[in-house]
N, C-alpha and C positions, 0 to 999 in steps of 0.2 A: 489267394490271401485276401482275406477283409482287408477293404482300403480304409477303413474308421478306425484298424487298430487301436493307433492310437487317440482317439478320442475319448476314454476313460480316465486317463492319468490328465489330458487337458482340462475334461470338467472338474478336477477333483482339485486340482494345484492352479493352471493358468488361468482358468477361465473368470471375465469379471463375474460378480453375483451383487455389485452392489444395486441393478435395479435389472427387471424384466427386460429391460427396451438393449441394456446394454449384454446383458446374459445371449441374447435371443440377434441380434447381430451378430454378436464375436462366434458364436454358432455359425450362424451360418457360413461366413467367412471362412470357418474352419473346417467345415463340411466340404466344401469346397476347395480349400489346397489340399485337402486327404483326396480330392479325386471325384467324387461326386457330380453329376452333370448337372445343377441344379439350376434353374436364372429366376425363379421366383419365389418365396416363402412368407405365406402369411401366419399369423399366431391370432389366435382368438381364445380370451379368454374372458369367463365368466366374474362379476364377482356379489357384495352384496353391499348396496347402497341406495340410498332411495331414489336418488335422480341420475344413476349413473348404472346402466347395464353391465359393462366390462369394456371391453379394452378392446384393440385389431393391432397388430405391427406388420407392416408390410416389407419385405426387404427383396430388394432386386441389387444388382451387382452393380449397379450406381446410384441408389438411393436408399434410405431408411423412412418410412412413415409410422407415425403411431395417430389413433382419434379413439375419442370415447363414443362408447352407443348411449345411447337414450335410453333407460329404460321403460319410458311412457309406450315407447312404439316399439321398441326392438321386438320382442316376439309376434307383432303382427305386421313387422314389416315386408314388404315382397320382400326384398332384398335377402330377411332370414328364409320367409316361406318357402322361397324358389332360390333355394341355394345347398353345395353339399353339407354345410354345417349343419342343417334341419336334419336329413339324410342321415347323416353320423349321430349327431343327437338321439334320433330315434331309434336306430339299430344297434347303438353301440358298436361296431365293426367300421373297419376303413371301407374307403368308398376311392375307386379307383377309374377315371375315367378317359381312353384315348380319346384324341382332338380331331381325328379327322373326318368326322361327320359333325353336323348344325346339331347345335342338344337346345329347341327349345324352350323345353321348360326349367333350365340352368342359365338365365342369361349369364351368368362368370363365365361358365366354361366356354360361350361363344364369345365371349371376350378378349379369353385369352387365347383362345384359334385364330382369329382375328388378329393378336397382338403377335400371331409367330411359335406358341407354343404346341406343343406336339402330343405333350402327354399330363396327367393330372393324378395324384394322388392324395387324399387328408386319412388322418389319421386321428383315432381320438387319442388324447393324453390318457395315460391308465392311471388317473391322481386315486388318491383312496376313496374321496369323496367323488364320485360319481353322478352327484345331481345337477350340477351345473354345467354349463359348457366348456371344454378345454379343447381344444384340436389343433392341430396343425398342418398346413398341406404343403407339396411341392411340385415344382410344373417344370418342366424344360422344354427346351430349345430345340432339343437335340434330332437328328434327323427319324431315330430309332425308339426315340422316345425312351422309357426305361427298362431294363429286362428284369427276370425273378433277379439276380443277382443285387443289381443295385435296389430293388423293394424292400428285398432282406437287409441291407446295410441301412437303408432309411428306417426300417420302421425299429432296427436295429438301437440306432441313432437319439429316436423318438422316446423308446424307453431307460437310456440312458439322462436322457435331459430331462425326463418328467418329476422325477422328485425336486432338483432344482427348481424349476417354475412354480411345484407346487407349494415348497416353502416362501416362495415368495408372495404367492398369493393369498396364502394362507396368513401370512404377516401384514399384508394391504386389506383382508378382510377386513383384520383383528385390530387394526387403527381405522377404520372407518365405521364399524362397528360403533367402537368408543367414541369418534368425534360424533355421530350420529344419537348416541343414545346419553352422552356422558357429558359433553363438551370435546374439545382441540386439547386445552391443557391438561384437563382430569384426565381423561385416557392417556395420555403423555407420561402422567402422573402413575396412573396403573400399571400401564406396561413396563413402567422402569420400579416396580415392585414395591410402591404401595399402597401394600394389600392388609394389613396386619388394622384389626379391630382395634377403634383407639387411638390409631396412631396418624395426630394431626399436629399440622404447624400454627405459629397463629401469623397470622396479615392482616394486612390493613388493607381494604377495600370499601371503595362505594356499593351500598347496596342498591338494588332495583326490584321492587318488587309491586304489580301490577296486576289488574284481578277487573271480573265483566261485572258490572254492577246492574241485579237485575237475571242473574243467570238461572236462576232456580223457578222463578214464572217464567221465563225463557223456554227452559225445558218443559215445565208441564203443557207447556200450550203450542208447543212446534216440533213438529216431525222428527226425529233422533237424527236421520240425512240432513235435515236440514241445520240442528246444532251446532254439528260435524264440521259440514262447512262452515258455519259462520267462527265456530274455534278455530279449526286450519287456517283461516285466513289472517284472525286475529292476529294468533300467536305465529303465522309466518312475517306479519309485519314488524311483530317485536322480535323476531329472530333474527334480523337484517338490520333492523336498526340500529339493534347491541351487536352484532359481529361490527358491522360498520365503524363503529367507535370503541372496539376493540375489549369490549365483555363479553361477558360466558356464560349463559346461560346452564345454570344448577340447574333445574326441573320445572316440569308442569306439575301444580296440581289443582286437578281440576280444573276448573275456568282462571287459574292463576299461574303467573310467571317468577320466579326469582333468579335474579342473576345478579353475578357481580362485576366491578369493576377492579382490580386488584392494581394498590401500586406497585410498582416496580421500578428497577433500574432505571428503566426510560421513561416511567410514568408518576410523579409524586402525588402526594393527596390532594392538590387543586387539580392534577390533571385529572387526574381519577373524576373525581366531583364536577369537572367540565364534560369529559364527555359523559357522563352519566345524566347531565344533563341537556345535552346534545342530542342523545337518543331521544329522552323524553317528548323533547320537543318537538322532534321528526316522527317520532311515534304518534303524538296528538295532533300531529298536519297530517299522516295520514289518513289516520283511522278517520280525522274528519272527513277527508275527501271521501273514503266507502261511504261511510253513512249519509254524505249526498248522495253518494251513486244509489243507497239504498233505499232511500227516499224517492228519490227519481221513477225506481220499480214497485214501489206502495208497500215497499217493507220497513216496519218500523226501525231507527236507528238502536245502536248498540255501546252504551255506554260504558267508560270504564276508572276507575280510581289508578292510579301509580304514585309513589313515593318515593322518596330518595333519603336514602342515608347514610351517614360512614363515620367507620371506627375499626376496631381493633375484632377479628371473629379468629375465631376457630376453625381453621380449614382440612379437613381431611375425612377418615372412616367413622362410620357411627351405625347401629344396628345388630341385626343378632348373629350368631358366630358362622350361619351358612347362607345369609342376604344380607349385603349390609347397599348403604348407601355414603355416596361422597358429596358431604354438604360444609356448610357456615352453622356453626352457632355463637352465637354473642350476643351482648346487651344490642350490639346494632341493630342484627338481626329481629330483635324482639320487640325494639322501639319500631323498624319499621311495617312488622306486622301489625301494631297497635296504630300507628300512624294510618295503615291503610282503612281501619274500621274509624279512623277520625275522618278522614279524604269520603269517606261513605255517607256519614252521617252530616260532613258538612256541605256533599253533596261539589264536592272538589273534584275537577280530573286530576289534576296533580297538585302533590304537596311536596314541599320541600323541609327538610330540618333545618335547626337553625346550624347546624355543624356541618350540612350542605351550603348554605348560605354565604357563610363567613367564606367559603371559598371561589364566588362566583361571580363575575361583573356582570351576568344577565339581572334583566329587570325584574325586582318581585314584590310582591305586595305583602306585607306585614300583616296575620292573621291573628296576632295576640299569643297568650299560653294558655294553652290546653293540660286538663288532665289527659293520664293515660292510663289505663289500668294495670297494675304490678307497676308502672315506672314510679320511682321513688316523686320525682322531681315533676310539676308543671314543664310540656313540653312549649317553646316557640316555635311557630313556625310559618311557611311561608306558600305565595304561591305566585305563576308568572304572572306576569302583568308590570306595572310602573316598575323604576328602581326605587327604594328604600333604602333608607341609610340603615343596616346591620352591623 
């Protein structure tokens, strides 16, 4: 009789699924009072993010571990190259290996000879998507190591839990995807379904929006690699700035940044307008310090304009019926792109509105009112330095 019998009607009804780590324990667990001679089980899985390769859960019958891979190094790590996940990855088929000879070029499997175990088998997952890594192995103790009998109920076992892990992964893709290409809250926004062209709220949010002054002789006169870099680095320091003080970065285009600052529940329209000028501020200490280090290296620095402003936009879908995008539109929006061709031409790193102003105890300097172009009104406005009575 199959000792896993019952482990069908467990995954379907008892088993948790509300995360990998806890699915993939109570597994094992239960593999194990079905009879199973198992004392170690790891899960590897692949996923798609930019700084984060996948995932490991290790489980032994007094501990759970989980860590993230690198994905800088994970494919040229020893670690993967001389290991059975490489092994399985490449052939597709499990890879089964007894313990009692020295497998050099496995340091795992002398590992766990070493640590007592007898026998090793992985298995890859049969997810539908096949390009990335999913396996799983099992190793025992046991003096017999394992026979066909219990292989079959393992790998048994394996295709029973594979669409579980795979919806799971397949769902942690699909929100890092979005926080990666979208923001945190706009995928948030997506995934809870909307999707529908046109269909926006309005909010109040500080705007941010920042741009490389100089980008265009920039590029005509420097290497496309070397752009590259100097954009990534840019726009990774306004990407930390604004998470940091708790905005969301809407989009690049091109050599330019928009993001907002949205109030909310816990955050009203001064807070909003403080940290938005929080980052500001940490964004133009940084960027200062590169452009000493660039100077340092006989490259010339890299200047840039930012703006701040807030009001009332339009949050949500906009675009055609099979691309759309999730942005802001509003008068704010539109003053602060007219604001940043002021910040340019007056040769400003940062400007402030005066409707950023009024909400701010940092110190700024009074810049008069400016036309703007399509804005009805003379805009005021401001920039750091002294405080000003606004």
């Amino acid at each position: 009789m199959n000792r896993l019998e019952g482990l069908p009607r467990w995954l379907a009804i008892d088993a948790p699924h509300e995360s990998v780590a806890a699915l993939f324990a109570a597994f094992c667990h239960e593999v194990v009072r079905e009879g199973a001679p198992i004392h170690r089980v790891s899960l590897g899985l692949e996923g798609l993010h930019p700084e984060v390769s996948g995932w490991q859960h290790m489980w032994t019958r007094e501990a759970l571990s989980s860590r993230e891979t690198d994905r800088a190094t994970a494919p040229t790590s020893r670690s993967y190259l001389h290991s059975p996940t490489r092994i399985v990855d490449e052939t597709g088929r499990a890879f089964r290996r007894r313990l009692d000879q020295p497998s050099p070029h496995l340091p795992l499997l002398d590992e766990l000879r070493l640590g007592g175990m007898t026998d090793y088998v992985m298995y890859p997952l049969p997810f539908l998507d096949r390009s990335r890594t999913a396996v799983i192995s099992f190793a025992t103790a046991d003096r017999d190591g394992f026979d066909d009998r219990v292989l079959a109920e393992l790998e048994f076992a394996v295709r029973l839990l594979s669409p579980y892990l795979e919806r799971r992964v397949l769902r942690r893709i699909s929100m890092d995807l979005l926080d990666t290409y979208v923001g945190p809250h706009t995928g948030q926004r997506i995934l809870e379904g909307h999707v529908e062209r046109g269909a926006v709220e309005q909010i109040e949010a500080a705007i941010w929006f920042a741009d490389l002054r100089g980008f265009t002789a920039l590029s005509e006169t420097t290497p496309t690699s070397q752009v590259l870099a100097i954009l990534n680095d840019w726009f990774g320091i306004a990407g930390e700035v604004i998470a940091a003080q708790g905005g969301e970065i809407l989009k690049f285009m091109g050599d330019a940044v928009l993001a907002i600052f949205p109030t909310a529940a816990d955050q009203d329209r001064r807070t909003a307008c403080r940290r938005a000028m929080a980052a500001a501020e940490e964004f133009t200490h940084r960027t200062d310090a590169a452009n000493a280090r660039r100077r340092s290296h006989g490259a010339p620095p890299v200047a840039h304009a930012l703006v701040l402003d807030v009001g009332e936009v339009a949050y949500g879908n906009v675009g055609a019926a099979h691309r759309m995008d999730f942005t802001v539109i509003g008068p704010a929006v539109n003053r602060a792109s007219r604001l940043l061709h002021l910040a340019k031409r007056l040769e400003r790193p940062v400007l402030v509105s005066d409707a950023v102003a009024r909400e701010l105890d940092t110190a700024l300097i009074d810049l008069g009112h400016h036309e703007l172009r399509d804005v009805a009104l003379p805009q005021r406005v401001f920039e750091p330095g002294r405080r000003t009575s606004v």
